[in-house]
C-alpha positions in Angstrom: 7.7 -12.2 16.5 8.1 -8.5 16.0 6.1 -5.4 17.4 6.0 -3.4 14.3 4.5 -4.8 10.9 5.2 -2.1 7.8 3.1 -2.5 5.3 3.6 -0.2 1.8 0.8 0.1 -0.5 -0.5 1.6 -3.6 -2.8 0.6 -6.6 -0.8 -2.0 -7.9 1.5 -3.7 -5.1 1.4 -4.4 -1.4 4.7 -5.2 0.5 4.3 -6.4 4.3 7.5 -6.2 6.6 8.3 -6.8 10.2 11.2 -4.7 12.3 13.3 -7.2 13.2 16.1 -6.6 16.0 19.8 -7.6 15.3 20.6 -11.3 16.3 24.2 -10.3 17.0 24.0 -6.5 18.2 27.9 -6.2 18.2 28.6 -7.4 15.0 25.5 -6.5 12.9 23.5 -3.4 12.5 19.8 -3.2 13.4 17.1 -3.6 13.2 16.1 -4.2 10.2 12.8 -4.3 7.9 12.6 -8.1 7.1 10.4 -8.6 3.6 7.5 -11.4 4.2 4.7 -10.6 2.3 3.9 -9.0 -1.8 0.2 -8.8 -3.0 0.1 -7.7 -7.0 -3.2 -6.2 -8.2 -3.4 -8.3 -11.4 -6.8 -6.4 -12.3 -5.3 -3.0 -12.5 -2.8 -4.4 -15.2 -5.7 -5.9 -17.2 -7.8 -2.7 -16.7 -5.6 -0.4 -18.3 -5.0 -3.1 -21.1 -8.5 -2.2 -21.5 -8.8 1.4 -21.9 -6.1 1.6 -24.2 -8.0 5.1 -25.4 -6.0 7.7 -23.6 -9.1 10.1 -24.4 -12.4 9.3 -22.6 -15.7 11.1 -23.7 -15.5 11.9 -27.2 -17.1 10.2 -30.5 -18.5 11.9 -33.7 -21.8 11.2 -35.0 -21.7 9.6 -38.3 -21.9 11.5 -41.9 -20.3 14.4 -40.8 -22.6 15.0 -37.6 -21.6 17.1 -34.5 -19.1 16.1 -31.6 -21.1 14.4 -28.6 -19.8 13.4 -25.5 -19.9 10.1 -23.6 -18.5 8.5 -20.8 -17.1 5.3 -20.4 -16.7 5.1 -16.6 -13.5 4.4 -16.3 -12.8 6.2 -13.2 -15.7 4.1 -10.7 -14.4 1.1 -12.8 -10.8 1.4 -11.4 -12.1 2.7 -8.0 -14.2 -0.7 -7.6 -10.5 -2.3 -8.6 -8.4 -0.5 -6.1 -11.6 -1.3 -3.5 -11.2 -4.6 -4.1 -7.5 -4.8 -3.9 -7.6 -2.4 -0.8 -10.0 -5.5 0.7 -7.3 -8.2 0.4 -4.5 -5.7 1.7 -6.7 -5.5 5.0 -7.2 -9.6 4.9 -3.1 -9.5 4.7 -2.7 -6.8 7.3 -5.1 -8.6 10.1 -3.6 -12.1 9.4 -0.1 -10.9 9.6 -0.1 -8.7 12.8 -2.1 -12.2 14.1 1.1 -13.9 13.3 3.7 -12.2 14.0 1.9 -10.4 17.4 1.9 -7.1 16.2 1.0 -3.6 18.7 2.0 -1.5 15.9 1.1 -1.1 12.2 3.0 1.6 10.2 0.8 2.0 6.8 2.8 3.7 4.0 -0.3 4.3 1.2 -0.4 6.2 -2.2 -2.7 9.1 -2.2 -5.7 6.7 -4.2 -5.4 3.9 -1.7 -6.3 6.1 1.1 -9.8 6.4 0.9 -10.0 2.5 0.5 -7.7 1.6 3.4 -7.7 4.5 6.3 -11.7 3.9 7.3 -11.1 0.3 7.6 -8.0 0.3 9.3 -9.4 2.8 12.1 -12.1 0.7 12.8 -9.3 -1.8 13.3 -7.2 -0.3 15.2 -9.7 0.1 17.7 -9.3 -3.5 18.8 -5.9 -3.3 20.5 -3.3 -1.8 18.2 -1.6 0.9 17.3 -1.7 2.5 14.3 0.8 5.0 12.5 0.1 6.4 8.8 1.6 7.9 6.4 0.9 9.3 3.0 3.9 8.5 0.7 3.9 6.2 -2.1 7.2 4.0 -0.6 6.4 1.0 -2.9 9.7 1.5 -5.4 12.1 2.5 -2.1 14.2 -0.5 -1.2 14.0 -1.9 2.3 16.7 0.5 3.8 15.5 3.6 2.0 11.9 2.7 3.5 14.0 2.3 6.9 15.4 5.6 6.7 12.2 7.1 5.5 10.3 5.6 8.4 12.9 6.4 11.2 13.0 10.3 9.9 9.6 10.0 10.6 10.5 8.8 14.4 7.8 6.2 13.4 10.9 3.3 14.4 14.5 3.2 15.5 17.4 3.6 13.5 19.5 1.6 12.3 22.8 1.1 14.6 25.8 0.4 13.1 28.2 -2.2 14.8 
């Protein structure tokens, strides 16, 4: 059971973490960010399998006709994706701070999975819990550097050495 779930988010990945205190406080360091959860947005990989045009809104008429534009709506189509990915995050996010007992969620999103994550979760948090956010993209950091990171903030403690 921890207080704090961390969760890390952007378009592609979700990775959930509790701060865990140090079983031993004299001969380890802690706490710690303990890894439990990793969502992948498989659609996002497809989708850009699919628009393997780099260019979007141009095409020539045929025998030598003018330039005319188009669009291929690329931009609502990965919205709906990252909507739909920002909908299981939340699923995670409630079932995990169930679980573990959780007053405090620390969410760590990329500047796209804002808009599809920060209305839902202040409706949310509403309901009991705090909530701390913060617009970094964290996903690549390891564990420690997201530690760090999130103690610089003051958002949790530091890690004491031994």
């Amino acid at each position: 059971m921890s207080d704090n779930l961390i969760v890390v988010v952007n378009r592609a990945s979700a990775r959930f973490f509790t701060l865990e205190p140090a079983k031993f406080p004299k001969i380890e360091s802690g706490p710690r960010l303990k890894p439990h959860a990793e969502l992948v947005n498989a659609d996002i990989q497809s989708a850009r399998d699919n628009f393997a045009d780099s260019k979007t809104g141009r095409g020539a008429a045929p025998q030598g006709g003018g330039v005319h534009g188009y669009d291929d709506k690329r931009d609502q189509h990965l919205d709906e994706l990252r909507r739909r990915f920002a909908t299981r995050v939340l699923k995670r996010i409630h079932k995990q701070r169930k679980s573990e007992g959780a007053g405090t969620v620390i969410l760590a999103a990329s500047v796209r999975m804002r808009r599809f994550l920060y209305p839902e979760l202040d409706d949310q948090a509403r309901h009991g819990f705090r909530l701390h956010k913060l617009s970094k993209n964290m996903i690549n950091f390891t564990p420690q550097k997201i530690h760090a990171h999130l103690a610089g903030e003051n958002l949790i403690p530091r890690q004491q050495k031994p």
